[in-house]
LUMDOKE-798083 format. One record per residue (C-alpha): z, x, y; residue number from 1. Coordinates in nm, 2 decimals, padded with zeros to 4 digits, always signed. Layout:
<rs>
R/Z/X/Y/NUM
...
</rs>
This chain:
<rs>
R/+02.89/-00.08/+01.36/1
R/+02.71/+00.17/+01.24/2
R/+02.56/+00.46/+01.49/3
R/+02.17/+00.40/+01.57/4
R/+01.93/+00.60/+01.41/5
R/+01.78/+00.90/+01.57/6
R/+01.47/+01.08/+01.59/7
R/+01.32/+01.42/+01.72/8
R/+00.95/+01.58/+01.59/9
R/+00.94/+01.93/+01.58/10
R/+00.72/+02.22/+01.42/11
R/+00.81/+02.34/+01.05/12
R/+00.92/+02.67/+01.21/13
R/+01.11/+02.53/+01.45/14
R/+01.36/+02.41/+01.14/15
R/+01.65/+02.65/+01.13/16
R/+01.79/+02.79/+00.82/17
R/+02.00/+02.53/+00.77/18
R/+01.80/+02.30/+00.84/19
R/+01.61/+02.45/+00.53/20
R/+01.95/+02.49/+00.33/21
R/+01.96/+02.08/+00.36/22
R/+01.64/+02.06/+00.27/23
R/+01.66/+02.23/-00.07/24
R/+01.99/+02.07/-00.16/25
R/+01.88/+01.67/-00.07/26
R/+01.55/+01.76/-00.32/27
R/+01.80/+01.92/-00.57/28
R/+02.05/+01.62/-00.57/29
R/+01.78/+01.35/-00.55/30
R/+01.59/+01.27/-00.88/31
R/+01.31/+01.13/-00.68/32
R/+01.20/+01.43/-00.49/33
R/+01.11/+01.58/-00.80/34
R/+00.75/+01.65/-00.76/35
R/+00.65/+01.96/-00.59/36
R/+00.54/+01.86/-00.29/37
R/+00.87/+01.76/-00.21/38
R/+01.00/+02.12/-00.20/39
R/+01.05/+02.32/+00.12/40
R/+00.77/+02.56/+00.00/41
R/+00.50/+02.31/+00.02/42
R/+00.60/+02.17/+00.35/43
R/+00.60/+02.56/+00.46/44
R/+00.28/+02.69/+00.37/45
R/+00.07/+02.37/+00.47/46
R/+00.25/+02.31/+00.78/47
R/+00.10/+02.67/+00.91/48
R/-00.24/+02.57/+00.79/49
R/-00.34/+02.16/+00.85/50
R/-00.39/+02.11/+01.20/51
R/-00.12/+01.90/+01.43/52
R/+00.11/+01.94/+01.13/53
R/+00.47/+01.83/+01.26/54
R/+00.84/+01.75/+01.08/55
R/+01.06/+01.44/+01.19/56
R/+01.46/+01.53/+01.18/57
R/+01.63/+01.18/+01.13/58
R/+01.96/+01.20/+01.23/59
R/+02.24/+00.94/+01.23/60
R/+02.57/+01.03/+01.45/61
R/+02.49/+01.35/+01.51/62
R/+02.42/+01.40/+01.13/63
R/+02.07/+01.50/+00.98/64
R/+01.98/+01.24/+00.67/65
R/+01.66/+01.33/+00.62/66
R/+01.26/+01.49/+00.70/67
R/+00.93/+01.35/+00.71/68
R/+00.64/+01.61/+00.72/69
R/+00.34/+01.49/+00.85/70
R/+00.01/+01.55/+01.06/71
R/-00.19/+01.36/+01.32/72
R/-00.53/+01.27/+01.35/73
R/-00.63/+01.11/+01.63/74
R/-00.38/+00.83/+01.66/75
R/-00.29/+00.82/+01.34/76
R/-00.01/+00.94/+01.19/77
R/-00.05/+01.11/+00.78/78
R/+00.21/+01.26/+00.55/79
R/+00.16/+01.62/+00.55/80
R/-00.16/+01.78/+00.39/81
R/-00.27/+01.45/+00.32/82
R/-00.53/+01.38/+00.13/83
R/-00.40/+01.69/-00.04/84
R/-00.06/+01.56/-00.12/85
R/+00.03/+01.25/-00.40/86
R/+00.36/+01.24/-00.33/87
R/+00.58/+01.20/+00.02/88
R/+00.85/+01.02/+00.16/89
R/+01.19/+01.12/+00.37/90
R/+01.39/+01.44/+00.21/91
R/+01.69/+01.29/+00.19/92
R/+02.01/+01.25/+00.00/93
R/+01.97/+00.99/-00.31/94
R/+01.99/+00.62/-00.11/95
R/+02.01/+00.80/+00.24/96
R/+01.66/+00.76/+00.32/97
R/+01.51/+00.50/+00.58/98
R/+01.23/+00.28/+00.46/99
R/+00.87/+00.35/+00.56/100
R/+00.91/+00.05/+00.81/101
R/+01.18/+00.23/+01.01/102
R/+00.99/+00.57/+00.96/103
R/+00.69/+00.38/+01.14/104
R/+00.88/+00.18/+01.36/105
R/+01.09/+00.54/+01.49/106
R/+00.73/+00.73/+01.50/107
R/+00.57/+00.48/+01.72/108
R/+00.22/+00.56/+01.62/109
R/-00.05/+00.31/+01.64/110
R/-00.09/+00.37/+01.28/111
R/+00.06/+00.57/+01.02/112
R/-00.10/+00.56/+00.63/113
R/+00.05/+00.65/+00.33/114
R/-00.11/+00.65/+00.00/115
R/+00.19/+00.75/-00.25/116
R/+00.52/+00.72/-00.05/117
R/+00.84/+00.72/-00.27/118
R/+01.17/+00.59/-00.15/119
R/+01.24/+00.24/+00.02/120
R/+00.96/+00.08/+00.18/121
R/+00.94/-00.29/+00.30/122
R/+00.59/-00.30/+00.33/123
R/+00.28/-00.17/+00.09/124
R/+00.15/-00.23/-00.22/125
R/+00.36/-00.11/-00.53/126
R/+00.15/+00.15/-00.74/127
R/+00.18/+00.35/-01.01/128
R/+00.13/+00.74/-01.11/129
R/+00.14/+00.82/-01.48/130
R/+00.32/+01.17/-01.66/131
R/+00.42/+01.28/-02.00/132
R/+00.77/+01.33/-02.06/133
R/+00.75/+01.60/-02.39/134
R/+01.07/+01.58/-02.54/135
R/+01.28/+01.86/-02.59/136
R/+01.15/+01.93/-02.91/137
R/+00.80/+02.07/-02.70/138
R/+00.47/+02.03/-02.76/139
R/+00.40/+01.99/-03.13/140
R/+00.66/+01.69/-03.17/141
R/+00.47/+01.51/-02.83/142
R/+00.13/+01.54/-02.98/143
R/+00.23/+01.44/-03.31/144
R/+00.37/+01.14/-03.18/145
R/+00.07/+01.08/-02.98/146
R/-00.18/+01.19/-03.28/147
R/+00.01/+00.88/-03.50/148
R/-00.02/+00.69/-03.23/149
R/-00.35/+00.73/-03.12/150
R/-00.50/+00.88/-03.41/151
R/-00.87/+00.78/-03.39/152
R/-00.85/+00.96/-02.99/153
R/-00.69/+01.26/-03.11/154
R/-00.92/+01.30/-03.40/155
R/-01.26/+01.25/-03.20/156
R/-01.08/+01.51/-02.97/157
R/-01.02/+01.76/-03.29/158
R/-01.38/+01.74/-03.38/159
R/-01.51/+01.75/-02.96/160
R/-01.32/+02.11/-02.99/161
R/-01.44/+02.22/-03.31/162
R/-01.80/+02.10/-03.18/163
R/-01.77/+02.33/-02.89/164
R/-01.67/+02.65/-03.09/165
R/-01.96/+02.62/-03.30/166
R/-02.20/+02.56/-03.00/167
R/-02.05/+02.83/-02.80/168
R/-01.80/+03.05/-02.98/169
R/-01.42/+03.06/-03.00/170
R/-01.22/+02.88/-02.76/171
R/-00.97/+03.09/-02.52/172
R/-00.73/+02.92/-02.29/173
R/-00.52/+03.11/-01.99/174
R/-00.27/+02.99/-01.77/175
R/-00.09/+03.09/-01.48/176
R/-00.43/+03.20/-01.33/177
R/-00.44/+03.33/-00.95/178
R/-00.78/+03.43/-00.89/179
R/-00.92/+03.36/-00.56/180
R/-01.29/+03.37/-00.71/181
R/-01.22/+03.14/-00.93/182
R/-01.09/+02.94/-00.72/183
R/-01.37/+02.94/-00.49/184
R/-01.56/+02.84/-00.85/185
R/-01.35/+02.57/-00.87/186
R/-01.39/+02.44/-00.54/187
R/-01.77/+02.46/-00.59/188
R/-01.76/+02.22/-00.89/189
R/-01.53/+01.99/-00.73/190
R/-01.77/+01.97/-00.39/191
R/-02.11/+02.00/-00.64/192
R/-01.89/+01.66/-00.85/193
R/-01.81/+01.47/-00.46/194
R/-02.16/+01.53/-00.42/195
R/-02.32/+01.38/-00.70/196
R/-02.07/+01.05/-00.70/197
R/-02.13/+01.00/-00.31/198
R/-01.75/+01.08/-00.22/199
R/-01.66/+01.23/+00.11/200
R/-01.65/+01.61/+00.04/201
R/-01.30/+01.70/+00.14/202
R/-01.34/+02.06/+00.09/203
R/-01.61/+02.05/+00.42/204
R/-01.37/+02.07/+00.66/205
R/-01.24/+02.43/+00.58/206
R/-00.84/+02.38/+00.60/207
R/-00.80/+02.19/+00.27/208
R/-00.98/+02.50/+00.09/209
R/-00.72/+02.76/+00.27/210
R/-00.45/+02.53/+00.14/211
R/-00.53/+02.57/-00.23/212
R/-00.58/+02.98/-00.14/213
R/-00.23/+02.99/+00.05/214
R/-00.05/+02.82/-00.19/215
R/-00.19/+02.98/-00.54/216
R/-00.10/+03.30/-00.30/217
R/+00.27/+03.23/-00.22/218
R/+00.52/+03.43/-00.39/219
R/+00.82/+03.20/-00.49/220
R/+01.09/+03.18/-00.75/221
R/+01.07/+02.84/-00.88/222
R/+00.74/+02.74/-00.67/223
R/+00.40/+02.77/-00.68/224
R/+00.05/+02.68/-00.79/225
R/-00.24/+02.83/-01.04/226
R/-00.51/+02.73/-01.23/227
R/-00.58/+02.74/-01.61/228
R/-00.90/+02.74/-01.77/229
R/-01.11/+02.74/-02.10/230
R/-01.36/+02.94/-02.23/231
R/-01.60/+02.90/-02.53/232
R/-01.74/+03.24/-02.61/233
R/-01.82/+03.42/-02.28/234
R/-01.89/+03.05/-02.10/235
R/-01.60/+02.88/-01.87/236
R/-01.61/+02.52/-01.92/237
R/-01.36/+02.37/-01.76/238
R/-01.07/+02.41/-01.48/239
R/-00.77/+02.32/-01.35/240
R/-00.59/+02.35/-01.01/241
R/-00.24/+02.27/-01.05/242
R/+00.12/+02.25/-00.83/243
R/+00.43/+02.36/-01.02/244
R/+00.79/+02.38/-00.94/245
R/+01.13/+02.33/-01.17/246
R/+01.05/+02.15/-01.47/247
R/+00.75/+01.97/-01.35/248
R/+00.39/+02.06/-01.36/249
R/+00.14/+01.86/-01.15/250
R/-00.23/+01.85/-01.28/251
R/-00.41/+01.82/-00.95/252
R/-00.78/+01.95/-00.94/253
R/-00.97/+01.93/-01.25/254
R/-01.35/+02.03/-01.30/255
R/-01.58/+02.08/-01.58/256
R/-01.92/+02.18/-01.65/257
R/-02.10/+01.83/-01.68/258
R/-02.40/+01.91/-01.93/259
R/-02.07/+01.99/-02.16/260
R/-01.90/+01.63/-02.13/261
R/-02.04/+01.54/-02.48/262
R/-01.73/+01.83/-02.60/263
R/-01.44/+01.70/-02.36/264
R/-01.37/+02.02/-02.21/265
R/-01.19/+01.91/-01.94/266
R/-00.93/+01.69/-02.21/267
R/-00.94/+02.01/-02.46/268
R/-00.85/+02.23/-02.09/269
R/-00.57/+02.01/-02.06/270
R/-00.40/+01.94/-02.41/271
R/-00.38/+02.38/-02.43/272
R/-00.22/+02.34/-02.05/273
R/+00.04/+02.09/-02.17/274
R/+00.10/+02.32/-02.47/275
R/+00.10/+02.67/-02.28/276
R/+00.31/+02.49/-02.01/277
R/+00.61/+02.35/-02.23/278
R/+00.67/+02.76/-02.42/279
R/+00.73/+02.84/-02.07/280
R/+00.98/+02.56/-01.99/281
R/+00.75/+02.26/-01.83/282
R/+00.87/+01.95/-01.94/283
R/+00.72/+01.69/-01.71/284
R/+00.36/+01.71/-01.64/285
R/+00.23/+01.44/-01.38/286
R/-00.10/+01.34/-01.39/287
R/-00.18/+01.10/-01.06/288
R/-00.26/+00.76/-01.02/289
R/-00.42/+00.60/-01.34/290
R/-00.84/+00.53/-01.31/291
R/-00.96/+00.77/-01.56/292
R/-00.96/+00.58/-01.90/293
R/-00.80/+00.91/-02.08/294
R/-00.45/+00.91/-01.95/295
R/-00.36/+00.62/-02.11/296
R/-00.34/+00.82/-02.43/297
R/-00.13/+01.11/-02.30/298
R/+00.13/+00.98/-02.06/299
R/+00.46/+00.79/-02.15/300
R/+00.62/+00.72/-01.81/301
R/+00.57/+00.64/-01.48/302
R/+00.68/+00.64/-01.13/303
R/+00.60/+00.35/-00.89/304
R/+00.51/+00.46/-00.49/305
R/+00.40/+00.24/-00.25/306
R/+00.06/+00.26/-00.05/307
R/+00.08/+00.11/+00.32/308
R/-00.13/+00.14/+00.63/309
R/+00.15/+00.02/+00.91/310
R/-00.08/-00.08/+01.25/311
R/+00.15/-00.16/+01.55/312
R/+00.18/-00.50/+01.65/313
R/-00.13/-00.64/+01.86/314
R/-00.50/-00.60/+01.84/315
R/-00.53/-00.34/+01.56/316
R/-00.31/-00.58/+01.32/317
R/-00.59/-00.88/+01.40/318
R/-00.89/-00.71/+01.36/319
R/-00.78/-00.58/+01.05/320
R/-00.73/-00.96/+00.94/321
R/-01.06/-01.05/+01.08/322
R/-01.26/-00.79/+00.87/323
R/-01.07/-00.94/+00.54/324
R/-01.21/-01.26/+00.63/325
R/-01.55/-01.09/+00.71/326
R/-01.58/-00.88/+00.41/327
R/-01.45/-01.21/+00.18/328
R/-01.71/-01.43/+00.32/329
R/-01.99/-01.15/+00.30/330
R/-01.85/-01.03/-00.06/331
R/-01.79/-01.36/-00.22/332
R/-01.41/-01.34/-00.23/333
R/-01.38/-01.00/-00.32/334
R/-01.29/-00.86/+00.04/335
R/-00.94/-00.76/+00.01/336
R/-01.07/-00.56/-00.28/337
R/-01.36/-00.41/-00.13/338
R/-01.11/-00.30/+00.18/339
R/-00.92/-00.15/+00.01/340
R/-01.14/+00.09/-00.15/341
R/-01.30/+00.17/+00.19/342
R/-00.95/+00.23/+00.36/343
R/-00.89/+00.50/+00.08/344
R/-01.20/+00.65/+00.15/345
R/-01.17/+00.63/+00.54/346
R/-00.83/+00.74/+00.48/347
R/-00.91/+01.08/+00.33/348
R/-01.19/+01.12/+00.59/349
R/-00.94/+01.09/+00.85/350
R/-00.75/+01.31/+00.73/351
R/-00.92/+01.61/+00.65/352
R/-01.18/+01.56/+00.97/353
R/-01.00/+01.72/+01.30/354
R/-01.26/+01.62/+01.52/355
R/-01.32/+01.28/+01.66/356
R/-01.73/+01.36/+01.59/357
R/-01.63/+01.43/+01.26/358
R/-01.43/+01.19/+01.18/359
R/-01.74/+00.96/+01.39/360
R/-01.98/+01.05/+01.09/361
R/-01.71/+00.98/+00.83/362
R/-01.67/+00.63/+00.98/363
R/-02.04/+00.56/+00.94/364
R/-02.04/+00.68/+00.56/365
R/-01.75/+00.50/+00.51/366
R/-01.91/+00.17/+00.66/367
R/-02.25/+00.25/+00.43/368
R/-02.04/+00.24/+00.10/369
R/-01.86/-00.08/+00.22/370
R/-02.20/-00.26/+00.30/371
R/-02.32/-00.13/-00.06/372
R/-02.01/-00.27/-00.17/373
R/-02.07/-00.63/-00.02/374
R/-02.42/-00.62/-00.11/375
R/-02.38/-00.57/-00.49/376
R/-02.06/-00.83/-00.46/377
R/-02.37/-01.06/-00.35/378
R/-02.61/-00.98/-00.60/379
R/-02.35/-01.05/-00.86/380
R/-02.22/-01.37/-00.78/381
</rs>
């Protein structure tokens, strides 16, 4: 019979240093943990700056199988950094992990969401994130595949580049870029872009800003994050935030300037990334879940997660099946969909507000979109 599973939540530095030995060998030997916020480095550095952060130690017979990083809020229980983090799940030896049920089940929180969690489950919906695997060939032989194809894409992008040079003047691309101003630039765009599409402005709440500073200013071997960016003549036109470790290089904040759109800045920003990235040994560049129309044409694999919101058994389990019914009646069948667009927008509320005011006005934004939601579901029908 095999020994019950244990469990004991401590702070990150309260993980000794071989604890943090383990750690880095169960992400090594594990093909899964492969993105970067899987390393040790990430867990680190955010665990010192998002509030009520906290790691679970599994343990099995007296022996440690595995780590969960994660926050509270309120009752809820989050992977750590979230909404800043698209990929979590136990650090643990390959087929050693416990499934998110047992995780949740072992926490004992009234809740606990997770929007990307890799490993077994039982329970959540099966998603997908999308990356380009360049062969080992590099860049040229990737975007000639891709150019044959899909040539007509490629060519309209070609022309979008040679459009923007002859607006602006010659195109310069950098990589590996650590400025903290432009950062802050970056930021700026993003919050300017959240405001303009009536998304909850994650960068309001002050910690999720010094997480992008902390990490671009760590100093680590084989971890790290930095921006690239493009310039046409003296202008910037686009950015990118990114999170890099090993092999893999994850595209994570991107902004342009919007009266450009018409050039594809942004796409152009990212092609020269992916090309500047694989002379200096990137191989796999992850792009995120799928939604925006142009990944379709760069990536060539994927990796499937699962998205889950585990409520403990009781009251918060029923209402949540009442409001389907609600919303389906009110939205004309289109409930379970409309839910689950405001439970990803509630979620990253949650997460980045601390304070139950806070996260009080989120839940009335939150509520506004989902009316708008049933109200155009209305109209349509």
């Amino acid at each position: 019979m095999a020994a019950e599973l244990q469990i004991e939540v401590v702070k990150a530095d309260q993980l000794t240093v071989a604890d943090r030995v383990l750690w880095r060998a169960m992400v090594e030997a594990n093909p899964d943990l492969a993105s970067p916020y899987f390393r040790w480095e990430f867990t680190e550095i955010a665990a010192r700056i998002s509030p009520d952060a906290a790691v679970a130690i599994l343990s099995q017979g007296g022996k440690t199988i595995g780590y969960f990083p994660h926050q509270r809020r309120g009752s809820a229980i989050q992977p750590l950094g979230a909404p800043m983090n698209d990929y979590h799940g136990v650090i643990a030896m390959p087929g050693e992990a416990p499934s998110l049920a047992t995780v949740a089940q072992l926490l004992n929180a009234p809740r606990l969401n997770v929007s990307a969690w890799v490993g077994p489950s039982g329970v959540g919906e099966l998603r997908e994130t999308l990356m380009t695997v360049t062969p080992e060939e590099g860049y040229d032989a990737w975007y000639a595949e891709r150019r044959t194809t899909w040539g007509k894409y490629f060519k309209d992008k070609e022309r979008a580049r040679r459009s923007l040079e002859t607006e602006l003047g010659p195109i310069r691309v950098e990589r590996g870029i650590r400025d903290p101003e432009l950062l802050d630039v970056l930021i700026q765009l993003k919050r300017d872009q959240y405001a303009r599409t009536n998304r909850h402005d994650i960068f309001a709440c002050g910690w999720t800003r010094d997480l992008l500073h902390a990490l671009m200013a760590s100093e680590h071997e084989d971890f790290g994050a930095s921006m690239a960016a493009l310039w046409a003549g003296d202008r910037l036109t686009a950015i990118e935030y990114s999170l890099h470790a090993g092999d893999r290089y994850h595209f994570w904040f991107p902004a342009y300037v919007p009266e450009l759109a018409r050039c594809s800045p942004g796409i152009l920003l990212t092609m020269d990334t992916m090309r500047l990235g694989c002379a200096a040994g990137f191989r796999v560049f992850d792009f995120g879940f799928g939604g925006e129309g142009y990944k379709k044409y760069f990536c060539n694999a994927t990796q499937s997660v699962r998205e889950a919101v585990i409520l403990r058994p009781g009251v918060g389990a029923m209402l949540s099946d009442a409001a389907v019914g609600l919303l389906n009646s009110a939205g004309n069948g289109k409930g379970e969909r409309i839910r689950t667009s405001v439970r990803r927008r509630w979620a990253a509320i949650e997460a980045c507000e601390v304070t139950p005011a806070n996260r009080l006005m989120g839940a009335v934004a939150a509520a506004g979109a989902a009316m708008k939601k049933v109200s155009g579901a209305r109209h349509a029908a």
